[in-house]
KOLVEX-132812 format. One record per residue (C-alpha): residue in one letter; x, z, y. Coordinates in steps of 0.25 Angstrom, whole numbers, plus 5000, padded with zeros to 4 digits. Layout:
N
AXZY/...
//
This chain:
590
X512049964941/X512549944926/X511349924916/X511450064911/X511050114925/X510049994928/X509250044916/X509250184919/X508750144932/X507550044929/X507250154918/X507050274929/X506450154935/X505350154925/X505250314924/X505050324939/X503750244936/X503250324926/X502250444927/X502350544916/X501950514902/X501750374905/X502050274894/X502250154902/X503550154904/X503750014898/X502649954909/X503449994921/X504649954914/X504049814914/X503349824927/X504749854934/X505249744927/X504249644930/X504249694944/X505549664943/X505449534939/X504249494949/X505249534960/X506349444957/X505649324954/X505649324939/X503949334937/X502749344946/X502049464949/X502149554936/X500949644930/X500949734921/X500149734906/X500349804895/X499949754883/X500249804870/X499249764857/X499149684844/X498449554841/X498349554827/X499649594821/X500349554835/X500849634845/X500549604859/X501349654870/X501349644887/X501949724897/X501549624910/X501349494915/X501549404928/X500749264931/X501349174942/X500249144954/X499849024948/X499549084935/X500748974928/X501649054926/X501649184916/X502649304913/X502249414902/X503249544900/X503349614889/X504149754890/X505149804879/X505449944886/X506050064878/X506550154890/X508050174887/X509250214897/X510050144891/X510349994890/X509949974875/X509649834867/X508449794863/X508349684851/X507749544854/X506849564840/X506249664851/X506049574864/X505649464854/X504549554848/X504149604863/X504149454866/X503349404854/X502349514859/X502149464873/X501949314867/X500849364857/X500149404869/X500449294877/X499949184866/X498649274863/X498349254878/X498649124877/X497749084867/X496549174872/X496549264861/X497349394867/X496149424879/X495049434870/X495749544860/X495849634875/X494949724879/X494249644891/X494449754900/X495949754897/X496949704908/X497849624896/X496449554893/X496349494908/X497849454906/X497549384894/X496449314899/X497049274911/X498449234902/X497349144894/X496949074905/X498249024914/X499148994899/X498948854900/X499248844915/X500548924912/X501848864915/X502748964914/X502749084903/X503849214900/X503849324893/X504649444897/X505349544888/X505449664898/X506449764892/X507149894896/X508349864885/X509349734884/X508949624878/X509949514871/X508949394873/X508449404888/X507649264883/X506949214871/X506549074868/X505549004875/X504149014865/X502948924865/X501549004868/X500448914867/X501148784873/X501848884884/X503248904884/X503449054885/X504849094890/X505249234884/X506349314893/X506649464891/X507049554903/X507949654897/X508649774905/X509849704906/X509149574912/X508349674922/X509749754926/X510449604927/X509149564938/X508849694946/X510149784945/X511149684946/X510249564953/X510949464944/X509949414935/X510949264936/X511849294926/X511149284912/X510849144916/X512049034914/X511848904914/X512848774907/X512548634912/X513348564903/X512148604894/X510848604903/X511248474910/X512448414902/X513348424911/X513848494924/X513148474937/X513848384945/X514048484958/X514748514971/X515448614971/X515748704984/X516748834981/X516348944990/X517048975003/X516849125001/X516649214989/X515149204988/X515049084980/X515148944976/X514248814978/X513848694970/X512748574974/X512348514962/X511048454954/X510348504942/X509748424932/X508148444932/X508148454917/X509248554917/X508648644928/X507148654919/X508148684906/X508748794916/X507448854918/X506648834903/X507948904900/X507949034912/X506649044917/X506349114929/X507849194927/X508449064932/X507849104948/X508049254946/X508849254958/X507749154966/X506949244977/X505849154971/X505149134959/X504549004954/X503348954960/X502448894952/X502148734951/X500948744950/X499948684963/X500748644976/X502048654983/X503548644980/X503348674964/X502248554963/X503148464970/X504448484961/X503448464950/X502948334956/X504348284960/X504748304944/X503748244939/X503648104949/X505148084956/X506048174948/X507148094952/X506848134966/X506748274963/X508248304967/X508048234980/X506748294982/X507048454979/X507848544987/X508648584973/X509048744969/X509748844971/X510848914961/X511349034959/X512649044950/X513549174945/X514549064941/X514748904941/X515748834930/X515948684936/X516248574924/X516148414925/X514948344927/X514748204920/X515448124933/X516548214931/X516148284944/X516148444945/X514848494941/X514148624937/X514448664923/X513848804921/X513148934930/X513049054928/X512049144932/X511149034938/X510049054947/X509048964954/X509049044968/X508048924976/X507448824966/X506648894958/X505548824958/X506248684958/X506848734944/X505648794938/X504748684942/X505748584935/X505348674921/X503948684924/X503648534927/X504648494916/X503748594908/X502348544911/X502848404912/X503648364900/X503848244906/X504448274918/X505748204917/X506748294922/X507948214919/X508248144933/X507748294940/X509148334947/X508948484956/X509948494968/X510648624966/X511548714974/X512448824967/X512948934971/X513948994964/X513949174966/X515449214968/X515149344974/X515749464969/X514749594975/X513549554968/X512649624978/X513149514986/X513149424978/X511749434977/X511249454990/X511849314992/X511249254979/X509849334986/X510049234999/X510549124992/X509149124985/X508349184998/X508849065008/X508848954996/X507348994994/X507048995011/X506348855011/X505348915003/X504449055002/X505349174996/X504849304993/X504449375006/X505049525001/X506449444999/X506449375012/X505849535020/X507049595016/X507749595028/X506349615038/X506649745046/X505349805041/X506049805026/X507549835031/X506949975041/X506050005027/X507449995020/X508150075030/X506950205030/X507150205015/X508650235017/X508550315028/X507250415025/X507350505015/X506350565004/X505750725007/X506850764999/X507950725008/X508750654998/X507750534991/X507550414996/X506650284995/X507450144995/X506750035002/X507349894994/X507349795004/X508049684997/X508249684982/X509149764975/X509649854986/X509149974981/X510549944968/X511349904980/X511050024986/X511450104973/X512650034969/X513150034985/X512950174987/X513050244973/X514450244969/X514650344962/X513650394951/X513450524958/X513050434971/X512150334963/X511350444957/X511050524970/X510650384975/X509650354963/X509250494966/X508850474980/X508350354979/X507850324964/X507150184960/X505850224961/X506050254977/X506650114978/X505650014985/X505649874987/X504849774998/X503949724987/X503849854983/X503449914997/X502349795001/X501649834990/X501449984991/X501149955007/X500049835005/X499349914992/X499350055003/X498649945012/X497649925003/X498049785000/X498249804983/X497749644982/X498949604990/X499949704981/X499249634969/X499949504974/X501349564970/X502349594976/X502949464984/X501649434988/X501149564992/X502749574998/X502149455007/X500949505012/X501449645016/X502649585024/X501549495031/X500549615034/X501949695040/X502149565049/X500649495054/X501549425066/X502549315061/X503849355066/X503849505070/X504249595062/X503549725054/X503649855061/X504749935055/X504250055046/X504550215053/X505050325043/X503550375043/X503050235038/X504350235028/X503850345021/X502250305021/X502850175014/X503450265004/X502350355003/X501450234998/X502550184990/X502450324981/X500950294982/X501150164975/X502150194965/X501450324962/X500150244959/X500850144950/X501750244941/X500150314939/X499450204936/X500550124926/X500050214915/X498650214918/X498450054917/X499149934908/X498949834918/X498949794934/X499449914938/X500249854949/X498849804954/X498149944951/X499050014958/X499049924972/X497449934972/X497550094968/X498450104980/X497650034990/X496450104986/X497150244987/X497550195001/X496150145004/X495550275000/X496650385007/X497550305012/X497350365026/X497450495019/X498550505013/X499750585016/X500850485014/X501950585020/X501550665008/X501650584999/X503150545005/X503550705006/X503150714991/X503750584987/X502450564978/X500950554978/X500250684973/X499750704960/X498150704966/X498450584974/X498950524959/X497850554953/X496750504963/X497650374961/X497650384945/X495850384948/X495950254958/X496850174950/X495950184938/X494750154947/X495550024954/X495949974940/X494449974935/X494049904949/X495249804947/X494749764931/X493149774937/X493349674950/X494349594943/X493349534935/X494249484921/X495249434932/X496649494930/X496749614939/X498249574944/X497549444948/X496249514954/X497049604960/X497749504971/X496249474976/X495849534989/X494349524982/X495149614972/X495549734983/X494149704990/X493449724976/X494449854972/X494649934986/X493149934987/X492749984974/X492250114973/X493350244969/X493350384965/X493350484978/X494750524981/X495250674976/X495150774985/X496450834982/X497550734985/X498450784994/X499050675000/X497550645006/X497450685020/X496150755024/
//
């Protein structure tokens, strides 16, 4: 899928989400992009905020935001969206000016002065509060530019906010298709030892026995590895089925921090080194004239993560850590394949089995369960009402574009495909867990986000270690789907009606819906029709705005999309009193 297509595509994406005359187009632009982002790895668990306003003569702008667990780690976004078709250049006066905007907001929170210019019962206000309090704790702050057109600067330089250095990145249309269409967010990275090191690594180098790849051992200079990440961030472990764990409290993080700082010349002794990635190796001469690693293309730190951001962050708490006799054991693995859907399937294992010492994300490692694989196997073999339509179960990543490019060879064959089975009837695992557990009337758990709550649906489906979940009948299949177009029906009503926690009102709204008439509700109806009726919309549209009072009320000042995860939260929210039901719903069985 070429760029042209791949925006075409995320745009119906965005359109698919949209009720009429709504003017939030940019905010589920931004949402599916930080969805996007959470998935992967590149932030935590996104919300979205919109904020637009001015403080003084200063504009102040905020599409979202996303705090790690232990509140050290910060990522605010900022959307630049114009909805065009066709792949179009946007100036870097603009991002910059978007950027500006963002860090206006940032610094005002900061400095305690943005909270008290909000109305109290505002949800920015809550936000500015809360980012008040954690900046000083912070160790890690970025600012994303979230754009539908093509940037030339994907990165700006690195600015100081209040003692903090904030790193600015933008995430264009062409960075977004380079990372979900194509699944090769690697290439923009290219790395020259000669001038992070000063010279070639000194390696062993093994050429592969087959066309898949080549293999090097080597060690990378501590130093080199922190300039690597203060240079690429987060983009450096795009590829890693993990993100970064904080360093904060105790376990592997603390340790690399504690062995830096006491026995750095044991750290290479100590640590079980990295793993890389690489499109392309150039080999030059290391200083003994030995064969070492001059330059990589396309680099990514598949199992390390941790070790190499930790090197940053002591580095950057610490000045004085002295990183000068730090040496990392690396092994590099060079790509050579030429079908790049194999290609990265094999970078996928490489990264799934280098991480296997420690926790992965449970919805990477569930692929291959048979409860997933007979869910994928419905989805392909049941059809809509209509006969023709259908709804795609992604089981593993990227398979509903494999399925496209494999079977729509001609533009005749692609468009009745997209046709029967558009994006908007694509659903993941993630996706799936979280429109089950909030039917289940469990919204504090799809608060968590989406790994965690992926965690606890997957253990509720399994309560015996070592059997398996029953497998899901045709008749299930279509009750799941049903309660998927419940979900998704709820969300596209409610983005309009409020600027903040959606994703938090909606899981509540959901479960209380489900709390209320669950029992009742004809889901075969709602899968015959292929929507929820207007009546039962508009009953939903009355709870939502009766949740959303309940979550700001119980919540206390406390930031709902923190509140939310609480099981006092559901307690306090499920039983709240609600407006009676309508007597006119169709879906409600008598």
């Amino acid at each position: 899928m070429d760029l042209q297509d791949f925006l075409r595509e995320t745009q119906a994406a965005v359109r698919s989400q949209m009720r009429d005359g709504a003017l939030y187009e940019e905010l589920v632009f931004a949402g599916i992009v930080m969805d996007h982002m959470s998935e992967i790895g590149m932030t935590f668990e996104p919300v979205e905020c919109h904020y637009e306003g001015k403080v003084g003569n200063a504009n102040l702008r905020l599409s979202g935001y996303s705090v790690s667990e232990d509140t050290d780690q910060l990522d605010l976004f900022v959307s630049l969206y114009d909805s065009v078709d066709v792949p179009t250049h946007v100036p870097d006066s603009e991002t910059k000016t978007a950027v500006e905007q963002c860090l206006r907001f940032l610094t005002l929170c900061a400095e305690g002065a943005m909270a008290p210019k909000l109305d109290p019962s505002s949800d920015v206000r809550s936000l500015a509060e809360t980012l008040q309090t954690i900046y000083n704790d912070l160790e890690q702050i970025r600012v994303y530019v979230i754009t539908d057109k093509i940037a030339k600067s994907k990165s700006f330089k690195t600015r100081d906010i209040g003692g903090k250095a904030v790193r600015l990145e933008v995430m264009d249309i062409e960075r977004l298709h380079r990372h979900w269409s194509e699944g090769k967010p690697r290439d923009e990275l290219v790395v020259d030892f000669n001038e992070v090191s000063g010279t070639p690594l000194p390696c062993v180098f093994v050429p592969g026995e087959n066309d898949d790849y080549d293999y090097a051992l080597t060690a990378i200079p501590g130093e080199a590895l922190r300039l690597l990440y203060e240079k690429f961030g987060a983009r450096l472990l795009e590829a890693n089925v993990r993100s970064f764990l904080s360093v904060k409290g105790k376990g592997v993080n603390a340790g690399i921090q504690t062995t830096l700082r006491s026995s750095p010349e044991r750290f290479m002794a100590y640590n079980n080194g990295i793993v890389i990635v690489a499109d392309e190796m150039r080999l030059g001469k290391s200083n003994d004239g030995s064969a070492g690693i001059a330059w990589l293309k396309g680099l990514q730190i598949v199992n390390g993560g941790q070790t190499t951001a930790s090197l940053y962050f002591t580095k950057k708490k610490y000045p004085d850590t002295d990183l000068s006799h730090v040496r990392v054991p690396a092994k590099v693995i060079v790509m050579r394949a030429q079908d790049s859907t194999k290609e990265e399937a094999l970078v996928s294992d490489i990264s799934r089995f280098a991480n296997s010492q420690n926790a992965v994300k449970q919805s990477d490692l569930s692929a291959n369960k048979p409860f997933h694989v007979e869910i994928e196997k419905l989805s392909r073999s049941v059809y809509c009402p209509d006969g023709v339509g259908q709804w795609f179960y992604e089981r593993a990543a990227g398979s509903y574009n494999t399925l496209l490019t494999r079977e729509g060879t001609t533009p005749a064959k692609l468009k009745a495909l997209k046709d029967a089975i558009p994006t908007n009837r694509r659903i993941t695992k993630t996706d799936l867990a979280k429109y089950i557990t909030a039917w289940d009337r469990k919204p504090d758990i799809v608060s968590l986000g989406s790994q965690k709550n992926f965690d606890r649906f997957m253990a509720a489906l399994i309560p015996i270690e070592g059997q398996e979940a029953p497998l899901p009948t045709v008749s299930e299949f279509k009750a799941m789907i049903a309660k998927a177009k419940i979900y998704r029906d709820t969300q596209k009503l409610l983005r309009p009606m409020f600027q903040a926690f959606q994703a938090n009102i909606t899981a509540y709204t959901v479960a209380l819906l489900s709390e209320k008439l669950g029992s009742r509700i004809d889901l075969d109806r709602i899968w015959a029709r292929q929507a929820a009726s207007p009546e039962l919309l508009a009953q939903i549209a009355i709870w939502a705005k009766e949740v959303n009072q309940t979550l700001h009320l119980t919540a206390g000042g406390r930031m709902v999309s923190e509140w939310a995860k609480r099981p006092e939260c559901k307690e306090a929210v499920m039983s709240a009193s609600y407006s009676v039901a309508a007597s006119n719903i169709p879906e409600v069985k008598a």
